[in-house]
C-alpha positions in Angstrom: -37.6 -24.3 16.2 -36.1 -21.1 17.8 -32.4 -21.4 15.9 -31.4 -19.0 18.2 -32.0 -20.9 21.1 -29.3 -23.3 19.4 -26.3 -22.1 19.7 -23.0 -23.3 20.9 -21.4 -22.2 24.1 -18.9 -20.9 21.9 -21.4 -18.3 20.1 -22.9 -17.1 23.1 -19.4 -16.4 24.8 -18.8 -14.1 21.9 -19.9 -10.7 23.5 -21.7 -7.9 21.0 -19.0 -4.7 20.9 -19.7 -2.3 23.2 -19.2 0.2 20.6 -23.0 -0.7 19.4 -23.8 1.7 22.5 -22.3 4.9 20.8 -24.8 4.2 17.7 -27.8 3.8 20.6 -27.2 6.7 22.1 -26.4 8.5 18.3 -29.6 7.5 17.6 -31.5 9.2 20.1 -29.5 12.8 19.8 -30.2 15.3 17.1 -26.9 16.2 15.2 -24.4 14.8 17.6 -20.7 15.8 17.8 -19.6 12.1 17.3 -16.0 11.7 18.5 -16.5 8.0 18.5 -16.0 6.9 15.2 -12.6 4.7 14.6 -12.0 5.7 10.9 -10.5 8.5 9.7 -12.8 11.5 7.6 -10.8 11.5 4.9 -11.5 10.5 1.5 -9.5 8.3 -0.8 -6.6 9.4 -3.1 -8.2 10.3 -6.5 -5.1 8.0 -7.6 -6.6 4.8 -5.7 -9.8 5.2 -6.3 -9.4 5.8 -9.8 -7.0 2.7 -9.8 -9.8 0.5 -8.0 -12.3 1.8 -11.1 -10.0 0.9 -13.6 -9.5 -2.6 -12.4 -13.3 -3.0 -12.6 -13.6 -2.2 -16.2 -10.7 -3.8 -17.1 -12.4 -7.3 -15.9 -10.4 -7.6 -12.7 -13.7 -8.9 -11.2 -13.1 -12.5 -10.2 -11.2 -14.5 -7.6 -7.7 -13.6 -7.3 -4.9 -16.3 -5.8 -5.8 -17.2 -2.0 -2.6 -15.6 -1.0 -3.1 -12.8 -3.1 -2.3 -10.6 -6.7 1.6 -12.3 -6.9 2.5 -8.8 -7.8 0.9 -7.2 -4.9 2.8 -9.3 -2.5 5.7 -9.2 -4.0 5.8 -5.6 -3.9 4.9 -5.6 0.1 7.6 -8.0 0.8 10.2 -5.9 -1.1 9.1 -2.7 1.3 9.1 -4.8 4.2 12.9 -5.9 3.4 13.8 -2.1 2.8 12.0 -1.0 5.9 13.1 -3.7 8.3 15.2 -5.5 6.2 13.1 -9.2 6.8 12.7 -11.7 4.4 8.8 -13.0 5.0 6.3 -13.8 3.3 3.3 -12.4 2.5 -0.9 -12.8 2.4 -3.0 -10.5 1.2 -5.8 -10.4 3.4 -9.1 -9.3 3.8 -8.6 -6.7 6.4 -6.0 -6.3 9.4 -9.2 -8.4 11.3 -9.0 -11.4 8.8 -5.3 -11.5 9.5 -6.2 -11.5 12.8 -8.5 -14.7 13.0 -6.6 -16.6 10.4 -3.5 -16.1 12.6 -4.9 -16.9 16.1 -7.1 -19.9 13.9 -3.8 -21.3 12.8 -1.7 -20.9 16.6 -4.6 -21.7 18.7 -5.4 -25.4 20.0 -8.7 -25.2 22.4 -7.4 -24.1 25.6 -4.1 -22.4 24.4 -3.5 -18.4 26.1 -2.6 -15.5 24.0 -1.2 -12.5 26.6 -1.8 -8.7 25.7 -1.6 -5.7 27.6 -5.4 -3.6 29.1 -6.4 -1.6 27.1 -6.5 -3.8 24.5 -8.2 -3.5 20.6 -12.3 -4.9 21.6 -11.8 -7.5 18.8 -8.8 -9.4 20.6 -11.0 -11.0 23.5 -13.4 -12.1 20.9 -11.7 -13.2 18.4 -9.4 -15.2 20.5 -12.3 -17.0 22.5 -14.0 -17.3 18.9 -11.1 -20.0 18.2 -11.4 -21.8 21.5 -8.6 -20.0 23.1 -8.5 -18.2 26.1 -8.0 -14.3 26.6 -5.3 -12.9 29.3 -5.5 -9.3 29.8 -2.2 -7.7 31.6 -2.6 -4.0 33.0 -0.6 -1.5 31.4 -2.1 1.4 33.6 -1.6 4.5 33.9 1.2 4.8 31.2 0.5 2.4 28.9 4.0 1.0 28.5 4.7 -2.4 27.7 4.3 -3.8 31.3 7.2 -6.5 30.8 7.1 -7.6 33.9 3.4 -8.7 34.4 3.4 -10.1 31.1 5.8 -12.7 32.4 4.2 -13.2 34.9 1.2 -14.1 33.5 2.4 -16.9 31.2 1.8 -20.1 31.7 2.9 -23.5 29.5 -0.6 -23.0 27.7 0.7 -19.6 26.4 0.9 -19.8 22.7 0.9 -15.9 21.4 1.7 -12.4 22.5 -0.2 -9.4 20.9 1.1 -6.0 20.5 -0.6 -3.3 19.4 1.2 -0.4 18.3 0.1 2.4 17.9 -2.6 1.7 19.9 -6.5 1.8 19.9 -7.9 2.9 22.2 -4.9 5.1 23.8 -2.8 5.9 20.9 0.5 5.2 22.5 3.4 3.6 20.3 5.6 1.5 22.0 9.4 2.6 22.4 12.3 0.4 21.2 12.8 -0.9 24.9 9.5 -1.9 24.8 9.6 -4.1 21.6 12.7 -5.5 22.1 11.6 -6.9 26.0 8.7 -7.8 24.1 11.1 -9.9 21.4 13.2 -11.2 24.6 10.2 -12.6 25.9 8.8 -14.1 22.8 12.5 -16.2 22.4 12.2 -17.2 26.2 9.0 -18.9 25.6 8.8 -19.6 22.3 5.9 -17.5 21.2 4.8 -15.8 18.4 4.4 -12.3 18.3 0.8 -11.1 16.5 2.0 -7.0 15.7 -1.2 -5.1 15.1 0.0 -2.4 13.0 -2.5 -1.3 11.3 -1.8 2.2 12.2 1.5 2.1 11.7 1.4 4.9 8.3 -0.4 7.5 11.1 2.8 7.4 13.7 3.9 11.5 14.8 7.1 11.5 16.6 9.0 8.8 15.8 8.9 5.5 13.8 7.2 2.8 15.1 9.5 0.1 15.9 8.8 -3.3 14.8 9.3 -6.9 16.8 10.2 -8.4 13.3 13.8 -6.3 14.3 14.2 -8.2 17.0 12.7 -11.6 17.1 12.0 -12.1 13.3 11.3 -15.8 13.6 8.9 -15.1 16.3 6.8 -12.1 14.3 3.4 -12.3 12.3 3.4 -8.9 10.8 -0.4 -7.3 10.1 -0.8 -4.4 8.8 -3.4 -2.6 6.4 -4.5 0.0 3.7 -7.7 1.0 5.4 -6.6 3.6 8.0 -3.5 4.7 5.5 -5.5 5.3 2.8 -9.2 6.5 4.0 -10.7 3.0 2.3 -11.5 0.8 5.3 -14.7 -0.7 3.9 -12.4 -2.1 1.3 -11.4 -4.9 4.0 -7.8 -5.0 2.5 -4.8 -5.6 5.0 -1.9 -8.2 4.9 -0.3 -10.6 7.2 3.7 -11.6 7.0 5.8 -13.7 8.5 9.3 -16.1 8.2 9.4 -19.4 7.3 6.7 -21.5 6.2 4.0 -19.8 8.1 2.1 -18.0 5.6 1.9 -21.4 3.3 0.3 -23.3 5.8 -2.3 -20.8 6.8 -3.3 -20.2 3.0 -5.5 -22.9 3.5 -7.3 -21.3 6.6 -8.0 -18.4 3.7 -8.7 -21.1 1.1 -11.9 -22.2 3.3 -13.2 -19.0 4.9 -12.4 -15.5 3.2 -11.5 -17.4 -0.4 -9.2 -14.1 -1.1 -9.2 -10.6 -0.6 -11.7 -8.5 -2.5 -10.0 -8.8 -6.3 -10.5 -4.6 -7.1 -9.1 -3.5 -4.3 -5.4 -5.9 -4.1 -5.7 -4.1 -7.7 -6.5 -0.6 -6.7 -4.0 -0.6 -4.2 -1.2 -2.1 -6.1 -1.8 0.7 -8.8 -1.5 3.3 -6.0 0.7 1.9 -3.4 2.9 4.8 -3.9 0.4 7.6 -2.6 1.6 9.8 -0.3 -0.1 10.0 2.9 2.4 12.3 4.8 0.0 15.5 4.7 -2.9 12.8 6.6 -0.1 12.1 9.1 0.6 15.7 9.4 -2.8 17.3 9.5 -3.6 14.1 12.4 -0.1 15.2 14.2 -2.2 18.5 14.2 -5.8 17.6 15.4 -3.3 15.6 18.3 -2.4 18.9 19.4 -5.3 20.7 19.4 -7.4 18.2 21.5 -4.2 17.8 24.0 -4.7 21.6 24.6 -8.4 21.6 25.0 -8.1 18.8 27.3 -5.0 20.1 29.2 -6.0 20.8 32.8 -9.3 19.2 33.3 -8.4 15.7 32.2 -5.2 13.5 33.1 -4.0 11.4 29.8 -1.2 10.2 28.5 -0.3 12.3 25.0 -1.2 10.0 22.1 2.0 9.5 19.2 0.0 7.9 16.4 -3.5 6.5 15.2 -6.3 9.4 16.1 -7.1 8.2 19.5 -6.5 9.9 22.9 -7.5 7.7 26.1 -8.4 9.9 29.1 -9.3 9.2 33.0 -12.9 9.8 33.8 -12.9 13.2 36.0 -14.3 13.1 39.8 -17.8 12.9 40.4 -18.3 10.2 38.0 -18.6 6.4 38.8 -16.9 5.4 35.7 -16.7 5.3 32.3 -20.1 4.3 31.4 -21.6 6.8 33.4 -19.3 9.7 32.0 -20.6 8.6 28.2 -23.9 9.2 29.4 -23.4 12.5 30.7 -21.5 13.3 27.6 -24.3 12.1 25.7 -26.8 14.8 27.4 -24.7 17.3 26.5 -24.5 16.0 22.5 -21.1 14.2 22.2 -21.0 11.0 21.4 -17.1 9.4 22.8 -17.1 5.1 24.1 -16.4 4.2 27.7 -13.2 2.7 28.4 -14.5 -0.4 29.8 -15.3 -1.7 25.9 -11.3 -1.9 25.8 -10.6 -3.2 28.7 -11.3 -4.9 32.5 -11.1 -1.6 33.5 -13.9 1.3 33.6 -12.0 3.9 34.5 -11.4 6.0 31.1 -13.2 6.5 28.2 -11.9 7.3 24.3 -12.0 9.6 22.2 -11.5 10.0 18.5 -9.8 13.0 16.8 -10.9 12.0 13.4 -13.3 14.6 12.8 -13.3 19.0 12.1 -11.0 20.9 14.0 -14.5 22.6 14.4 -16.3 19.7 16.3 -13.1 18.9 18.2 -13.0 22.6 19.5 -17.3 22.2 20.5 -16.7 18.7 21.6 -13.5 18.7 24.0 -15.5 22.2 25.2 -19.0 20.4 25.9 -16.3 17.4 27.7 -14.6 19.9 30.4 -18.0 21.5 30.7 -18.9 17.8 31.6 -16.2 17.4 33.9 -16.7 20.4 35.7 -20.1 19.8 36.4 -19.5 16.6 37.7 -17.1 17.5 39.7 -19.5 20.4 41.9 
């Protein structure tokens, strides 16, 4: 027997990330200027990791609570009622993902629509057809703005969740007030929830990124995550919040899949929670600046405000996104075509995460593509 000649329909719909192409093509250049990868380059706080160590030794080894160290939630759900002043609850979970899937596991009958605007995070098609749901995709070109106005348009009595993402991957955009609260209004018209990918929310340059759970707290589930804030993404720790009785009924959806979040890190992170990342946001609002200007008059984009992502068009001469990558590729950078984000081929992403050094050679060796596909 071939098992993999077994599988459900609803395996095989479940698409491998595009992403995987960046690694091929890595894998055939020598010392590539990778402006691909979706993590940031620094290291972890000597406080946290120190703090994670500590709970090692000490014995903190074994499962926690499904929802989580009590002490660790109860310390997000006091800073989410100073920040936003909201009284939810909390789950601990393993990773802004996790959240993610227990969320759309929990809203999603087979069938049901969740609505989010192009480009979109590559996981939300997936995940979303994973749990028997169905993906809607609203264009947000070219200024990726909440497009309010499509997105009511495109709901139907199926429609069951709206997903923001903000600040964004792949563009880096954070949504403005206006756009939240139309976002809220919409939610109360249809009775939806609101999933609010947040997971950058700690890397935001400008201005604060506004929350639905302002506007439409009964409609929000709240995910946000440590990863990204503190440089320890392959610690897979992130949590979910929300009103009412929401996050006790899908402790059970945890109870029977991730069991709880990895015990050393709800440790090491409640030891550290208090370390200060505003010299990460600062050195990112930075590296923002300096790509903007090395782009500046070659490429059309919309200035990023948070994350460490900055979304351009694909230059003339070029059929698309995928073929742009691959002439980037020739040339040793390594970015992902923007069609891995969205129906769209039309822009590819970059990632800022990296030396001021390999910025400066890779944005150069990208207008040197541009140029050269434009003769």
């Amino acid at each position: 027997m071939n098992l993999g000649e077994r599988l459900s329909q609803r395996a095989r719909s479940i698409e491998f990330s595009g992403i995987r192409k960046a690694y091929e093509l890595a894998s055939r250049l020598k010392d590539p200027i990778d402006l691909s990868i979706g993590q940031p380059d620094y290291d972890a706080p000597d406080t946290v990791k120190n703090a994670a160590i500590e709970a090692i030794r000490a014995g903190h080894n074994r499962y926690t609570l499904t929802a989580g160290l009590p002490a660790l939630r109860e310390l997000t759900r006091a800073q989410l009622k100073a920040e936003l002043y909201w009284d939810a609850n909390v789950l601990i979970t393993s990773g802004v993902s996790g959240g993610l899937l227990l969320a759309l596991s929990a809203l999603l009958d087979p069938g049901d629509e969740v609505v989010f605007a192009d480009p979109y995070f590559v996981s939300y098609v997936q995940l979303v057809r994973m749990v028997g749901g169905k993906p809607v995709a609203v264009p947000s070109y070219p200024d990726f703005r909440f497009p309010a106005d499509a997105i009511r348009a495109a709901i139907t009595p199926r429609t069951r969740a709206l997903i923001l993402n903000s600040p964004g991957n792949p563009t880096g955009c954070v949504l403005s007030t206006d756009d939240v609260r139309a976002a809220a209004d919409i939610a109360r018209q249809h009775d939806l929830a609101i999933i609010s990918d947040e997971i950058y929310n700690e890397l935001c340059y400008d201005a604060p990124n506004p929350c639905p759970a302002t506007f439409a707290p009964e409609h929000t589930i709240l995910l946000r995550g440590h990863g990204k804030s503190f440089g320890v993404t392959g610690w897979r720790l992130g949590y979910l919040a929300a009103a009412g009785t929401f996050v006790d009924e899908i402790v059970r959806l945890q109870q029977y899949t991730y069991v709880c979040a990895p015990s050393m890190a709800q440790h090491g992170i409640l030891a550290a929670r208090a370390a200060d990342v505003a010299g990460h946001r600062r050195d990112y609002a930075k590296k923002r600046d300096l790509v903007c200007e090395l782009l500046a008059g070659t490429f059309e984009f919309v200035r990023p405000s948070g994350g460490f992502y900055v979304f351009p068009r694909v230059p003339r001469g070029f059929a698309g996104g995928a073929a742009f990558v691959e002439a980037a590729a020739n040339r040793s950078v390594l970015v992902i075509p923007g069609n891995v984000f969205s129906q769209q081929d039309s822009h590819f992403r970059i990632s800022y995460a990296t030396t001021d050094d390999k910025l400066r050679r890779g944005c150069a060796a990208l207008c040197e593509t541009a140029r050269a596909g434009s003769r």
